[in-house]
C-alpha positions in Angstrom: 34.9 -15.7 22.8 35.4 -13.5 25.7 32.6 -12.9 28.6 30.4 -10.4 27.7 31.3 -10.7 23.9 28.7 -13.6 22.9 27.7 -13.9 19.6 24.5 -12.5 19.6 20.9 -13.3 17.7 19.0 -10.7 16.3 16.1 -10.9 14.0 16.2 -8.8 10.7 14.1 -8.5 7.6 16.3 -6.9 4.6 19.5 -5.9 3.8 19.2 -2.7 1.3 23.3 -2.6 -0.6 24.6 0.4 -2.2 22.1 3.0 0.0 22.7 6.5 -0.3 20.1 8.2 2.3 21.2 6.3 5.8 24.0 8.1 6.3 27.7 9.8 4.4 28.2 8.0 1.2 27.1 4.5 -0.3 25.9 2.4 2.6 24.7 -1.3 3.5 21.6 -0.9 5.7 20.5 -3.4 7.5 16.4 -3.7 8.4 15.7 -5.0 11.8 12.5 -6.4 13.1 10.5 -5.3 15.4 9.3 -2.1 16.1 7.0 -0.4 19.3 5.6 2.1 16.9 2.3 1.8 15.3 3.2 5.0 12.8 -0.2 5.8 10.9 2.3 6.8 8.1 4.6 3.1 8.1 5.6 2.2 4.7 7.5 -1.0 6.2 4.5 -2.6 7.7 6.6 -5.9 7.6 9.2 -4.2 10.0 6.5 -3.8 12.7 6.2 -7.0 14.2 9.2 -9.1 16.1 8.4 -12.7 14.7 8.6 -13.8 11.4 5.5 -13.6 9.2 3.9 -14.7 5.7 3.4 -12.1 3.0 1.0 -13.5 0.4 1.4 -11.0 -3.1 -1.9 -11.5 -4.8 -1.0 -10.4 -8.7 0.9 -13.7 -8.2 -1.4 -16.0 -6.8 -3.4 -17.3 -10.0 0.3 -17.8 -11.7 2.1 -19.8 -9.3 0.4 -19.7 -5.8 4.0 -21.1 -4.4 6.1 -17.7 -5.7 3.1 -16.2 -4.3 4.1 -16.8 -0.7 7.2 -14.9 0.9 8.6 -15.1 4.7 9.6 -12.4 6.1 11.9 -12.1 8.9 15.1 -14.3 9.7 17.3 -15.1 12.7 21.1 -14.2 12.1 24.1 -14.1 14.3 25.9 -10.8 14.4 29.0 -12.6 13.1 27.0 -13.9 10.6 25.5 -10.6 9.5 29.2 -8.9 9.4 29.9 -11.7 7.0 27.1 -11.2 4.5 27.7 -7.4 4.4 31.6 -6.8 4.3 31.9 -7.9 0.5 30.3 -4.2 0.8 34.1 -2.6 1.8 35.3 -1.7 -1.6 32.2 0.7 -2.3 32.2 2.1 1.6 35.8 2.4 1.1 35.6 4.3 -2.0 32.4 6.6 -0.8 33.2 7.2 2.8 30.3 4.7 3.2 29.8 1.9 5.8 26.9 -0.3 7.7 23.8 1.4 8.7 21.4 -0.3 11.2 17.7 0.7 10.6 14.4 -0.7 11.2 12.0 -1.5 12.6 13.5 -0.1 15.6 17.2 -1.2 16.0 16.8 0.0 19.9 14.5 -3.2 20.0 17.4 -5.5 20.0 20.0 -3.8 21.9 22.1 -6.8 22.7 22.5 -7.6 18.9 22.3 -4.2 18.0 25.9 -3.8 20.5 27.5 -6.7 19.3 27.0 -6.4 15.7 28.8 -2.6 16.1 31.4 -3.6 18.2 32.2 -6.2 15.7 32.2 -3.5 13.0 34.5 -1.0 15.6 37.2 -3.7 15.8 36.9 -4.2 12.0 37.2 -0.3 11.2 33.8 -0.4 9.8 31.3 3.3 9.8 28.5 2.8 11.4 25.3 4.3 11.4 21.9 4.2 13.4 18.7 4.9 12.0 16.3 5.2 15.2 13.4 6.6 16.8 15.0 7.0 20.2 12.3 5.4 21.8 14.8 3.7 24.3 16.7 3.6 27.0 19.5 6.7 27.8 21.8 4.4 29.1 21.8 2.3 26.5 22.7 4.9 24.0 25.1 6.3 25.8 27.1 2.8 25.6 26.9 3.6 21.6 28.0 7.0 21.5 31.8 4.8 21.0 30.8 2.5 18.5 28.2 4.7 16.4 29.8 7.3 13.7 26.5 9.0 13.2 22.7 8.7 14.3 19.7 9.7 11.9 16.2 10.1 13.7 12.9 11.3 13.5 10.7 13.8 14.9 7.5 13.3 14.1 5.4 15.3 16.4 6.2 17.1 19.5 3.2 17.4 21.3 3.1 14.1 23.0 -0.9 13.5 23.0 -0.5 14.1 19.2 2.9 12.0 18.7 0.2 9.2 21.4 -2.6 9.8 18.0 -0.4 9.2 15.3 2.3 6.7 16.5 0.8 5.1 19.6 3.8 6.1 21.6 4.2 9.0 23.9 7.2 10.8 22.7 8.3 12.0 26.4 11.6 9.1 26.5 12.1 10.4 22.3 12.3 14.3 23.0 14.8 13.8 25.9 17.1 11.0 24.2 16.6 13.7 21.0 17.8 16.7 23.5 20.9 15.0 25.1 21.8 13.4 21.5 22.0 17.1 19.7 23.9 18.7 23.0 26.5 15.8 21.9 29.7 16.2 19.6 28.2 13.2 17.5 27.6 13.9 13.6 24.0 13.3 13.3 20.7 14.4 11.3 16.9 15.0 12.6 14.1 14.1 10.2 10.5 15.0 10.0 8.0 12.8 7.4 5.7 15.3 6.7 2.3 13.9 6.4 -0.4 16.2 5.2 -3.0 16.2 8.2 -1.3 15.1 10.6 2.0 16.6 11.8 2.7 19.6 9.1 0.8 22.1 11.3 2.6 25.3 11.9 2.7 25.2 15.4 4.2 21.2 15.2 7.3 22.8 12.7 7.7 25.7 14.7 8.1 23.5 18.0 10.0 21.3 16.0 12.8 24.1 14.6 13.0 25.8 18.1 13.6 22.7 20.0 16.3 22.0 17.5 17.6 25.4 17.6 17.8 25.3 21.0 19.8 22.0 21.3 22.1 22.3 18.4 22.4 25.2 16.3 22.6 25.1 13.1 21.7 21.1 13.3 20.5 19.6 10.3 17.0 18.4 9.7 15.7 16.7 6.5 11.9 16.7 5.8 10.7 13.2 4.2 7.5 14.0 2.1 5.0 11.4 3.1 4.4 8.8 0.2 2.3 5.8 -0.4 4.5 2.8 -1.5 4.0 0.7 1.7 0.0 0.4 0.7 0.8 -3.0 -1.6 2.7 -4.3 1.5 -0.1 -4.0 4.1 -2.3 -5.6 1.2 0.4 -8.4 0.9 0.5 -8.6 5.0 -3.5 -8.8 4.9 -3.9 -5.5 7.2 -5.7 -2.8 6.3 -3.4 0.8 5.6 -4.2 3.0 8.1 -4.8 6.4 5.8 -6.5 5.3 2.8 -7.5 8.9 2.0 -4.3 11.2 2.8 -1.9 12.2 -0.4 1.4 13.1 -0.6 2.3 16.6 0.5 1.7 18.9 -2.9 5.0 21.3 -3.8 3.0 24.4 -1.8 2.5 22.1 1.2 5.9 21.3 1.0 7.3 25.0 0.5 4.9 26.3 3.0 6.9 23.5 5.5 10.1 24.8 3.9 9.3 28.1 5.1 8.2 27.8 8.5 11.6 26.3 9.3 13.9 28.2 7.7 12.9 30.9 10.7 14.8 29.0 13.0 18.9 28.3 13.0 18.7 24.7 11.5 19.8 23.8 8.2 16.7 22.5 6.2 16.9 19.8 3.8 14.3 18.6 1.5 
């Protein structure tokens, strides 16, 4: 192998096969670990931390207390990881489909992150990147050539709001976000709208001018907030950070719907 071409380590979690919302067609997304976001909203709690961990699933526990158990989290070589996910070709091929690497944050692990794309590059392989662009520029810039489309989300724009609800100031996000949209690259903004704490009217209209502004007519998808991740947090032995907020009702939702549809985006919910 040449220099500079090592086989990189990453750590990931889950491998999700035959995916349809990371990216054009039927897709095998890969879940990294680690993440620097402490989202109040995470329904991956098991993507937050780098290190592997133990999940313990209680309605199992008085059956078989061994099934019970799970690790989470594994070490894998980027060569390794392209040969778990290529028996995937015939449905990408068929879809207009491909590898999509998500999280977590993939941004986390840039060296693996590099290596595993390059691989799919040489390999004709479409590539995605689920991210929150809390990174480095430079670093995404050496992507732009091995990336076929980016999908990120916008969660709040003030940044001593995004501080509140992520625990992340969204400074380094809003101007990888800006210089990403002034791009040629195919890509799609998202916004989980949580009821309470980012669907405020003057969070979407901030959102669906600063959008406007960088990209015209860019796309943006709005995620209605759910609870599924509250069994995982129970499994993980944490406590879930909003115990008391429901998804957004169809009126909450509309009312969203509305608000951006002012601006020259394309809305999709």
């Amino acid at each position: 192998m040449s220099p500079g071409t090592a086989d990189e380590k990453g750590m990931i979690y889950k491998i999700a096969r035959y995916a349809i919302h990371d990216g054009p067609g039927i897709r095998t997304t890969v879940f990294l670990k680690g993440c620097p976001a402490r989202c109040l909203w995470c329904c991956n709690p098991e993507s937050q931390r780098r290190e592997p961990e133990l999940a313990k699933k209680v309605e199992l526990c008085r059956t078989c207390p061994t099934d019970a158990l799970e690790w989470i989290g594994r070490e894998i070589t980027a060569s390794e990881l392209i040969r778990e996910v290529e028996p995937d070709r015939p449905f990408w091929r068929r879809s207009g489909g491909g590898v999509t690497l998500s999280g977590g944050e993939p941004l986390f692990q840039p060296r693996f992150v590099k290596r595993f794309f390059q691989i799919c590059r040489e390999r004709h392989i479409h590539t995605a990147l689920e991210s929150s662009l809390f990174g480095d520029w430079e670093f995404l810039e050496e992507l732009m050539d091995l990336v076929d489309f980016f999908q990120f989300d916008l969660k709040a724009m003030d940044p001593e709001e995004h501080l509140q609800l992520t625990g992340l100031d969204n400074r380094v996000i809003l101007d990888n976000a800006a210089r990403l949209l002034r791009s040629d690259k195919p890509l799609l903004a998202r916004i989980p709208l949580v009821p309470g704490c980012n669907d405020g009217e003057a969070n979407l209209r901030e959102l669906g001018a600063f959008l406007e502004r960088h990209r015209p007519g860019a796309h943006l998808e709005i995620l209605p907030y759910h609870r599924m991740g509250v069994g995982r947090y129970e499994e993980l032995g944490r406590p879930y950070p909003l115990p008391d907020t429901l998804p957004p009702t169809e009126e909450e939702m509309e009312r969203a719907l509305g608000i951006l549809k002012d601006y020259a985006i394309r809305v999709i919910n």
